[in-house]
C-alpha positions in Angstrom: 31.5 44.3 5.0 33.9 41.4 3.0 33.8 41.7 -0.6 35.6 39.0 -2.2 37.4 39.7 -5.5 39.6 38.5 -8.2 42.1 40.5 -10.4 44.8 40.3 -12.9 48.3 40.4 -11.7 49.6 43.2 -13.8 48.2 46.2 -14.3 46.6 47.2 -17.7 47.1 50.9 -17.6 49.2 53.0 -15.5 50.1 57.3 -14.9 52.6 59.3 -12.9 51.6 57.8 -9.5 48.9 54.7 -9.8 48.7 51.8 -11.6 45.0 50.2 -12.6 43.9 46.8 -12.4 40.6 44.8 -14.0 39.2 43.0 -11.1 35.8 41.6 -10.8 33.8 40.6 -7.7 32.9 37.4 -6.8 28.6 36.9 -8.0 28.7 40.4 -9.8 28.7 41.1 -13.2 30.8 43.5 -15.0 34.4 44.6 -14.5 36.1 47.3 -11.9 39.1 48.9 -12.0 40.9 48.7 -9.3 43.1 51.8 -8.8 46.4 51.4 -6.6 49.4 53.8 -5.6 53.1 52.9 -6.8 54.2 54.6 -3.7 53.5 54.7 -0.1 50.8 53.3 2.1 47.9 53.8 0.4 46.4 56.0 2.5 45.7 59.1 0.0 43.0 56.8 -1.6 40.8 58.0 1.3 41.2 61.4 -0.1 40.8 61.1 -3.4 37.2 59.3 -2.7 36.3 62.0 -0.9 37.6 64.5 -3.4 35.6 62.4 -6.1 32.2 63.0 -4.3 32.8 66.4 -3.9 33.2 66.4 -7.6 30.1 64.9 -7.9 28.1 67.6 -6.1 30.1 70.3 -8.2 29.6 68.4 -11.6 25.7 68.4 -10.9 25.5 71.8 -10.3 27.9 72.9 -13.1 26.0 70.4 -15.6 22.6 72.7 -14.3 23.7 75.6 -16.4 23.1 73.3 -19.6 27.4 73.4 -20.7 27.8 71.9 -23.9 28.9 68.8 -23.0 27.9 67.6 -19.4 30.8 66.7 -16.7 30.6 63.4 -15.2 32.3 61.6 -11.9 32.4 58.2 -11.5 30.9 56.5 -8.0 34.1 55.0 -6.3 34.9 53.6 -3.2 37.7 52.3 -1.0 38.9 48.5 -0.6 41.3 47.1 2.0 43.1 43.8 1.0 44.4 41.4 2.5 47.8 41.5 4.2 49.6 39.6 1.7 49.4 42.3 -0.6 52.6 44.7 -1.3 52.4 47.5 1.0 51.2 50.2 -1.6 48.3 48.1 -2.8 46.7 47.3 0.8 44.8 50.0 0.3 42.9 51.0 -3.6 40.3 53.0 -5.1 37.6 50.5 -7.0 35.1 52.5 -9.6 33.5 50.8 -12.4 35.5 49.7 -15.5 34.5 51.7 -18.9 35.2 50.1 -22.3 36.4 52.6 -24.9 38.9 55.1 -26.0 40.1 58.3 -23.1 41.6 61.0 -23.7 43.4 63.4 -21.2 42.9 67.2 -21.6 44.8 68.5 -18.8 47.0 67.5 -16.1 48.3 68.3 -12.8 50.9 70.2 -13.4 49.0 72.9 -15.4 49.5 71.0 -18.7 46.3 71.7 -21.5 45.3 70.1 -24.6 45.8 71.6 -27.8 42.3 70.1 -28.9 39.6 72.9 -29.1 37.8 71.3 -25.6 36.4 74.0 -23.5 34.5 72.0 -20.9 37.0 70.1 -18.8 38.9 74.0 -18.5 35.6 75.3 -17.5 34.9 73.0 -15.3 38.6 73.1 -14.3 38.2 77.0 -13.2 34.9 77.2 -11.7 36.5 76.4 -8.4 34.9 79.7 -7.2 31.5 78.2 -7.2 32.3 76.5 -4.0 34.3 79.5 -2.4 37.4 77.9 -2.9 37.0 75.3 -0.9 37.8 72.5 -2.9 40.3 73.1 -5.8 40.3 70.7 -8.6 43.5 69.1 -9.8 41.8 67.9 -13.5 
C-alpha cells in the first residue's frame, strides 16, 4: 500500500555506507528514520530487513537466559520512493526514530569497544545458537 511521507533534505546522521533521514508520515505521529545507501541501487535494504528479523527471533531467545542487560531490534521495514529520487535512495530502510544518546561497541570490521560491555560481544558470538546460519555483523 502508498504511504505518503515527508522528510528533511539532508541527512542528520550518517556511517561508512548509509546516510539517515527524519521523516514523518503523513496522519502519524512520531518521527522515523529513514535509512538510505550512499551507494548502489538500494537493493541490500531487502536484506538487511530480513537480517533484522532474524535478529529479532535470536535477541528473544538470547534475552530468555536472563543476560544482564537485554538485546533489543528494532521493527523495520522497506519503502520505495518515488522515481524522482537519486538512484541510491529509491529504495530505504524506515524503523522508528529514538531520541537520546548511542553508542557503538563494535563494528564490522572486527573493531571492539574499550568500555567494559559484555553483552553486545555475547550476543555478537552466540551465532552458534542458530547453527551458523545467520552470522551477525554487530
Amino acid at each position: 500500500y502508498q504511504r505518503r511521507v515527508h522528510g528533511e533534505a539532508d541527512p542528520f546522521a550518517e556511517g561508512t555506507f548509509r546516510e539517515a533521514y527524519l521523516i514523518s508520515e503523513v496522519g502519524v505521529p512520531g518521527m522515523m528514520v529513514a535509512k538510505g545507501h550512499k551507494e548502489g541501487d538500494g537493493s541490500a535494504c531487502y536484506a538487511e530487513v530480513e537480517m533484522q528479523a532474524c535478529c529479532q527471533v535470536l535477541a528473544k531467545a538470547y534475552n530468555s537466559h536472563s543476560p544482564p542487560r537485554e538485546v533489543q531490534f528494532l521493527d523495520c521495514y522497506v519503502i520505495l520512493r518515488h522515481e524522482s529520487a537519486p538512484q541510491n535512495m529509491r529504495i530505504m530502510i524506515i524503523e522508528p526514530y529514538l531520541n537520546g544518546v548511542f553508542r557503538k561497541y563494535n563494528g564490522n570490521n572486527g573493531w571492539v569497544s574499550v568500555d567494559d560491555r559484555n553483552t553486545p560481544q555475547a550476543f555478537l558470538l552466540s551465532w552458534g545458537f542458530d547453527g551458523g546460519r545467520h552470522p551477525r555483523c554487530r
